[in-house]
C-alpha positions in Angstrom: -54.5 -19.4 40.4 -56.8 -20.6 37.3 -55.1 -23.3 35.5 -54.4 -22.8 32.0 -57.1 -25.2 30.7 -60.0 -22.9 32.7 -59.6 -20.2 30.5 -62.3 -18.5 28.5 -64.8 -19.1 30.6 -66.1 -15.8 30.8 -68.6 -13.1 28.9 -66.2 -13.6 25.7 -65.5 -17.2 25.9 -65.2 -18.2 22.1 -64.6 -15.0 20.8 -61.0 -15.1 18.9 -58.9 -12.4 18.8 -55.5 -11.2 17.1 -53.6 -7.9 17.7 -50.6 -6.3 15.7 -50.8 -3.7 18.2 -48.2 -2.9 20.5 -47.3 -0.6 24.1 -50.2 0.6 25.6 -53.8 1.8 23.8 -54.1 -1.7 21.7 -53.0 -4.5 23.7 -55.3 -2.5 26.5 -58.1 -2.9 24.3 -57.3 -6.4 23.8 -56.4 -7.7 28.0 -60.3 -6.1 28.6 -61.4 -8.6 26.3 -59.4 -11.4 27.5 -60.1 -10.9 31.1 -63.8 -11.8 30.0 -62.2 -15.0 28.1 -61.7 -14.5 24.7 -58.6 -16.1 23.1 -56.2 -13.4 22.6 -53.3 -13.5 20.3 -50.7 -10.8 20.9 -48.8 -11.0 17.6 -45.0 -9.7 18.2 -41.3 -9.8 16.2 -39.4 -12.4 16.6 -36.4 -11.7 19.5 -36.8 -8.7 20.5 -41.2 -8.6 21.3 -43.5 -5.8 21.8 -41.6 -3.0 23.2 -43.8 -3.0 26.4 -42.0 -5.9 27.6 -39.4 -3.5 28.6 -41.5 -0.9 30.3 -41.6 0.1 33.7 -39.7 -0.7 37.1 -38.1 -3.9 37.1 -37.8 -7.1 40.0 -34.1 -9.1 39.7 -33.9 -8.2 36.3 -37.6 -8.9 35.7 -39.7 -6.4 34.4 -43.2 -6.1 36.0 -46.0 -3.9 34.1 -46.0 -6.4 31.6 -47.0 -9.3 33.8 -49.9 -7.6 33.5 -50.3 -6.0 30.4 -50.1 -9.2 28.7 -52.1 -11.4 31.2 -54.8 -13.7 29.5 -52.9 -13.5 26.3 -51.3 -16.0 23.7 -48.0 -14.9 22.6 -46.5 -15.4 19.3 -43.7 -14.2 17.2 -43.9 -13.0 13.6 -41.9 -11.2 11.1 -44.3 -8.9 9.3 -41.4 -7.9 6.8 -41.0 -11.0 5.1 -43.5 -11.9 2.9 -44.2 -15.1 4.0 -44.2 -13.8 7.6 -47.5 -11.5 6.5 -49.2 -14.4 4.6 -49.1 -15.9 8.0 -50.8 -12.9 9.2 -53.1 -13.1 7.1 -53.9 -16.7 7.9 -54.3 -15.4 12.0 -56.7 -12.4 10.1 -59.1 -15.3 8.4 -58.9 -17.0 12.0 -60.4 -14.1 14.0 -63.1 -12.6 15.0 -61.7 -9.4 15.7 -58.6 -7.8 14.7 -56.8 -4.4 16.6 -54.1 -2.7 14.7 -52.3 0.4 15.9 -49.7 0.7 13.0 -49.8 3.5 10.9 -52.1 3.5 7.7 -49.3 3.8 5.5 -47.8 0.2 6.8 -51.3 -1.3 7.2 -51.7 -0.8 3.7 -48.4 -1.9 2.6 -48.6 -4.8 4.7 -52.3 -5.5 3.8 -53.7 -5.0 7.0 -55.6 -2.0 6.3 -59.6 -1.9 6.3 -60.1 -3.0 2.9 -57.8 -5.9 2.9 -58.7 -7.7 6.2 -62.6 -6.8 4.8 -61.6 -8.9 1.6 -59.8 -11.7 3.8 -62.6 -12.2 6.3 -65.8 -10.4 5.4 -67.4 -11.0 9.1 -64.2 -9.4 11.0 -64.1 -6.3 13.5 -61.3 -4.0 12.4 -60.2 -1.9 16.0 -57.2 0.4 14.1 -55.9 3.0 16.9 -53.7 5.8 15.7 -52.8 9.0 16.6 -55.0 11.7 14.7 -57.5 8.8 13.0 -57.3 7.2 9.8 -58.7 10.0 8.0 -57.4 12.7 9.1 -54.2 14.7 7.1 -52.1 13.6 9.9 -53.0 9.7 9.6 -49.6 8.5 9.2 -48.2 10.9 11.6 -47.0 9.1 14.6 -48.9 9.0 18.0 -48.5 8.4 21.5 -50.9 8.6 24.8 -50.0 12.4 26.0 -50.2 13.8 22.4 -53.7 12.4 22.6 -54.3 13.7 26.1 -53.2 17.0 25.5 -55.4 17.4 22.1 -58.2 16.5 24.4 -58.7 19.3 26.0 -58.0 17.3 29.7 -54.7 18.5 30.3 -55.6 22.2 30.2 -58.4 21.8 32.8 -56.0 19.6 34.8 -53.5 21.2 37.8 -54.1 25.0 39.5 -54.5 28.0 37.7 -51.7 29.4 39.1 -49.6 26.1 37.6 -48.9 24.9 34.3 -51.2 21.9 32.9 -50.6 18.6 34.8 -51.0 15.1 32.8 -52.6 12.2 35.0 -50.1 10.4 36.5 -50.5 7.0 34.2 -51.3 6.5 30.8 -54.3 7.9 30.9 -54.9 8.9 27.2 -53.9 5.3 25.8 -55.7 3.6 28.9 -59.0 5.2 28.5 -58.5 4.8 24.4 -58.2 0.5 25.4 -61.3 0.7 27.1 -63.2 2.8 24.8 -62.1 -0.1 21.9 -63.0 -2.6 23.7 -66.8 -1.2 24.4 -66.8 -0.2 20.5 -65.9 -3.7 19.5 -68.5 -5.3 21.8 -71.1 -2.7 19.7 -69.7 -4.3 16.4 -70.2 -7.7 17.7 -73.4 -7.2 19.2 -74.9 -6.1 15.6 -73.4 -8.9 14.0 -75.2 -11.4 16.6 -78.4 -9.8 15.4 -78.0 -8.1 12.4 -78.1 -11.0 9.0 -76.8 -8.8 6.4 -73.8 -7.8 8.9 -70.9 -7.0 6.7 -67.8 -6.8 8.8 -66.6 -3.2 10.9 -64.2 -0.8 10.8 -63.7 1.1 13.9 -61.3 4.2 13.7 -60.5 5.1 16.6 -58.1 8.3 17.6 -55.8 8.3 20.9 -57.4 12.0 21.7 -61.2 11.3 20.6 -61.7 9.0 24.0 -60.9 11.6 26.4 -62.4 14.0 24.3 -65.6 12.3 24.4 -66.1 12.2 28.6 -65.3 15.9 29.2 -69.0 16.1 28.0 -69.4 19.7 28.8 -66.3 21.3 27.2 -67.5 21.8 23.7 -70.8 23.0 24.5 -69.8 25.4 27.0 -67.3 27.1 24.7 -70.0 26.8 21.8 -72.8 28.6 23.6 -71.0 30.9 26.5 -67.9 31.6 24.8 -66.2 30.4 27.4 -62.8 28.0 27.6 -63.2 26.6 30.7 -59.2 26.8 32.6 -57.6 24.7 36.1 -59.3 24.4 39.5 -56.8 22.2 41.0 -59.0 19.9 43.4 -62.1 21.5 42.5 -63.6 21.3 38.7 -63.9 24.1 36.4 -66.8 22.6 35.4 -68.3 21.3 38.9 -71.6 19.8 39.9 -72.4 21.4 42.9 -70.5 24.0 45.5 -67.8 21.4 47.2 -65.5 19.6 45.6 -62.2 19.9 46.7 -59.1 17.9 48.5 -57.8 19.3 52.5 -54.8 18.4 54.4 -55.5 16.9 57.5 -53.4 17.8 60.9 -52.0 14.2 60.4 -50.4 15.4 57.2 -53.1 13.2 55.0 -55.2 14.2 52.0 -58.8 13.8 51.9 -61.2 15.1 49.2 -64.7 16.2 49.5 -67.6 15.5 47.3 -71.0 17.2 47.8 -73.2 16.7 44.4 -76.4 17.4 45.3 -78.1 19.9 47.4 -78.9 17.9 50.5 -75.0 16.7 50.5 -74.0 20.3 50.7 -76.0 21.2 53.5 -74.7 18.2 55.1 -71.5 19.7 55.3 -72.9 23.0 56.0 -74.5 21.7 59.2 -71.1 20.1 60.2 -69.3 23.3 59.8 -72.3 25.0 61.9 -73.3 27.4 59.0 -76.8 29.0 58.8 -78.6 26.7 56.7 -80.7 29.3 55.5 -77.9 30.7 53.8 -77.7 27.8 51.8 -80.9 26.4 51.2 -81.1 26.7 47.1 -78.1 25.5 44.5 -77.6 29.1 43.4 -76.9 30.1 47.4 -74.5 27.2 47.6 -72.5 28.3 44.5 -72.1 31.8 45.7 -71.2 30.6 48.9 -68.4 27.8 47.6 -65.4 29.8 49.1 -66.8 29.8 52.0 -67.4 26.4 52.6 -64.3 25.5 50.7 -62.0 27.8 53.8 -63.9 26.6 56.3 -63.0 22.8 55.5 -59.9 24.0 55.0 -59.0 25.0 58.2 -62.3 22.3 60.0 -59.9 19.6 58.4 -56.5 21.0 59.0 -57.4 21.4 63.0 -58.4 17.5 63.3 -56.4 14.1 62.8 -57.5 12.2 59.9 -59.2 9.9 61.3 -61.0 12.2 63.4 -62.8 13.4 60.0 -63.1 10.8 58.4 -65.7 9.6 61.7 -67.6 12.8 61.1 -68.1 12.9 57.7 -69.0 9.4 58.2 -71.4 10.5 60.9 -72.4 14.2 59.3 -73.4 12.2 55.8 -70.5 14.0 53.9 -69.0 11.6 51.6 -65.3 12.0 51.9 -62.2 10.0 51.6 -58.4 9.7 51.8 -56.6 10.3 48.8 -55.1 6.6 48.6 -51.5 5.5 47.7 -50.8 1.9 46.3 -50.0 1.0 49.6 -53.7 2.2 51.3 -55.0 0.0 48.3 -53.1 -2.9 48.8 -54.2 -3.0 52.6 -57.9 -1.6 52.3 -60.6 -3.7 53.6 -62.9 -2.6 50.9 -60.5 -3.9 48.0 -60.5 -7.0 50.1 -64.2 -7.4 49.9 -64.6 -6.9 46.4 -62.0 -9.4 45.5 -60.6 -6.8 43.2 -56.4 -7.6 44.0 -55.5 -11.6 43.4 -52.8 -13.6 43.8 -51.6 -15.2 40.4 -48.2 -17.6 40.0 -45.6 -16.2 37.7 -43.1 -18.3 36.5 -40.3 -16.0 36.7 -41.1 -14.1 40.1 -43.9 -16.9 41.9 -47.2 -15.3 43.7 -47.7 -11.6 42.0 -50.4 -9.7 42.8 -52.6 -7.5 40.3 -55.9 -6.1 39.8 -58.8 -8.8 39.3 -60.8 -9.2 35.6 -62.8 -6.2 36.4 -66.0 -5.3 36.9 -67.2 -8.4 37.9 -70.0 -10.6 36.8 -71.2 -12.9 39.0 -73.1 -15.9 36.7 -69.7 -16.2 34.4 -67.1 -14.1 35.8 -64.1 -13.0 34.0 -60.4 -14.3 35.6 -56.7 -14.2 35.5 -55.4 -17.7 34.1 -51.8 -16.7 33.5 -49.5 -13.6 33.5 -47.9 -11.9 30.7 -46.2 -14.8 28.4 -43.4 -15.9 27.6 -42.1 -14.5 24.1 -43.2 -16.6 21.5 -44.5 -18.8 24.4 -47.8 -20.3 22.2 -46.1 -20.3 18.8 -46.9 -24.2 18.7 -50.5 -23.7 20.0 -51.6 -21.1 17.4 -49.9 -22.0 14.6 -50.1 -25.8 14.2 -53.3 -26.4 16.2 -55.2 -23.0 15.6 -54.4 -22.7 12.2 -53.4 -26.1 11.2 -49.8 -24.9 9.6 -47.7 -28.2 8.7 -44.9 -29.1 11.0 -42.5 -29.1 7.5 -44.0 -25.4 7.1 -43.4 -24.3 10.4 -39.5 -25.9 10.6 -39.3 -23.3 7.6 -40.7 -20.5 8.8 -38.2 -21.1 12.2 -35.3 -21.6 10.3 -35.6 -18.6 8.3 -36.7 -16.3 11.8 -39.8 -15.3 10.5 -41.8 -17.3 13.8 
């Protein structure tokens, strides 16, 4: 495990961050940075913390997701309600670099977090503000979560089989892909501010659906030009690149999907399944021909063990894979190679293991220095030596619960 003092010695070391942002889409946005080494400061209420402490399965009492979730991070406690408890705030606002938000604009404004007053306390700050339908929208102060994003996206409706209702992903997909999309928005901001003189502070205003929304590239133009709303395809894509792309059920009982992108792929798998290749020579052939290589998989796949199929598509050229479960992942050679699962000492349950600072760079890598905190754990760090509050000021500010 990195010892405390070796953090920030990433991509971001030196860049200072503070989030009021709790649960999932915000504090995502903000672990991306601080896997790369920027000092993160996850702002939370006194007592009870950010309600993704909470989340998720637990160990003795302990939960877990949040071990990770707030990794990298300083935690501090703060009563935005009291006055003084947001002039603080606004102290940690001056302080930063870049601040993420995901209260709604009504609060923001009330507490004086909003756009125009973190422009007015610190003129060279990145606003990240995450809500549910977007700052400006006639629903900004409605309230938002993850699946209400995902399903205004458009991915849930092209997601299960058509027979089937629409399936959401299995994780937080909407709020994790709305993290990572913040992150690469803020890094945009900053990178004009490295080279642009007259750089005057950023907003960024940022909707839980707009992220998702954004990587099905092909749904808006297909309905604009064909008049077409594309529906489910289970394991294949309503929208699909080329004639195989599907998931079969081996004779072992395993999953494995299929990918053929490209014309060459597909007549690898055509020669496997001893087709005519003649028959299949151009992309328009292969598509007219997709069921029939899709049934013939089918039941090439269902007759052998899995990893009887997994040597010939190796062989063949197909690219092909099991459908992994945590456990596959966890005991995958490949993982292993990469480096991408570490060990890292927790204080409450010892040697955890998580995903690395992903992806990797290799001249100044990002790391994992510490799990999630402690509530409140840095309160002394950030307050009297990052921003230089008085010990008779601070004594105050305890007494009274607003730290």
């Amino acid at each position: 495990m990195a010892t405390e003092q070796q953090h920030g010695q990433g991509q971001l070391r030196g860049l200072k961050v503070v989030e009021f942002a709790h649960v999932v889409a915000g504090p995502l946005a903000g672990s991306m940075l601080a896997d790369q080494g920027a000092d993160v400061i996850h702002v939370e209420p006194p007592s009870v913390g950010d309600a993704a402490r909470a989340m998720g399965p637990t160990r003795d009492g302990v939960p877990l997701w949040f071990k990770v979730a707030g990794r990298n991070k300083r935690s501090v406690t703060l009563d935005l309600h009291d006055p003084d408890g947001r002039q603080v705030a606004h102290r940690l606002v001056a302080w930063a670099d870049v601040v993420i938000v995901t209260l709604r604009p009504g609060r923001l404004r009330a507490w004086e977090l909003d756009w125009e007053a973190v422009h007015r306390i610190n003129p060279k700050a990145v606003l990240l503000q995450i809500s549910g339908f977007g700052a400006t929208s006639s629903l900004a102060d409605a309230p938002g979560f993850g699946k209400v994003g995902e399903a205004r996206s458009g991915v849930v409706h092209l997601t299960g089989f058509p027979d089937g209702p629409p399936v959401h992903t299995g994780f937080s997909h909407g709020d994790a892909v709305t993290g990572l999309m913040g992150a690469y928005a803020v890094l945009a901001a900053l990178h004009r501010r490295a080279h642009d003189p007259g750089f005057d502070g950023e907003w960024i205003d940022l909707a839980l659906f707009e992220p998702l929304f954004r990587l099905v590239e092909w749904q808006v133009i297909t309905h604009d030009q064909l008049g077409v709303v594309p529906g489910r395809s289970g394991n294949q894509l309503a929208v699909a690149p080329a004639a195989v792309i599907n998931t079969y059920l081996s004779r072992d009982g395993d999953w494995i999907t299929v990918t053929s992108a490209t014309v060459r792929s597909v007549l690898n798998v055509v020669r496997l399944l001893g087709l005519p290749e003649e028959e299949y020579a151009t992309t328009q052939r292969q598509l007219a021909g997709r069921e029939t290589l899709d049934q013939g998989l089918r039941e090439w796949v269902a007759a052998r063990g899995t990893a009887e199929c997994l040597r010939a598509f190796a062989d063949a050229e197909v690219v092909a894979s099991r459908v992994f479960t945590a456990e596959d992942i966890a005991a995958d050679p490949v993982y292993a190679e990469r480096g991408d699962i570490i060990t890292v000492d927790d204080p409450d349950l010892g040697p955890v293991r998580m995903q690395a600072a992903l992806p990797h760079f290799h001249q100044r890598p990002g790391h994992v220095w510490r799990t999630g905190p402690a509530l409140g754990q840095d309160n002394a760090l950030v307050y009297r030596q990052w921003l230089g509050l008085g010990a008779d000021e601070l004594a105050e500010l305890e007494k009274r619960g607003v730290i």
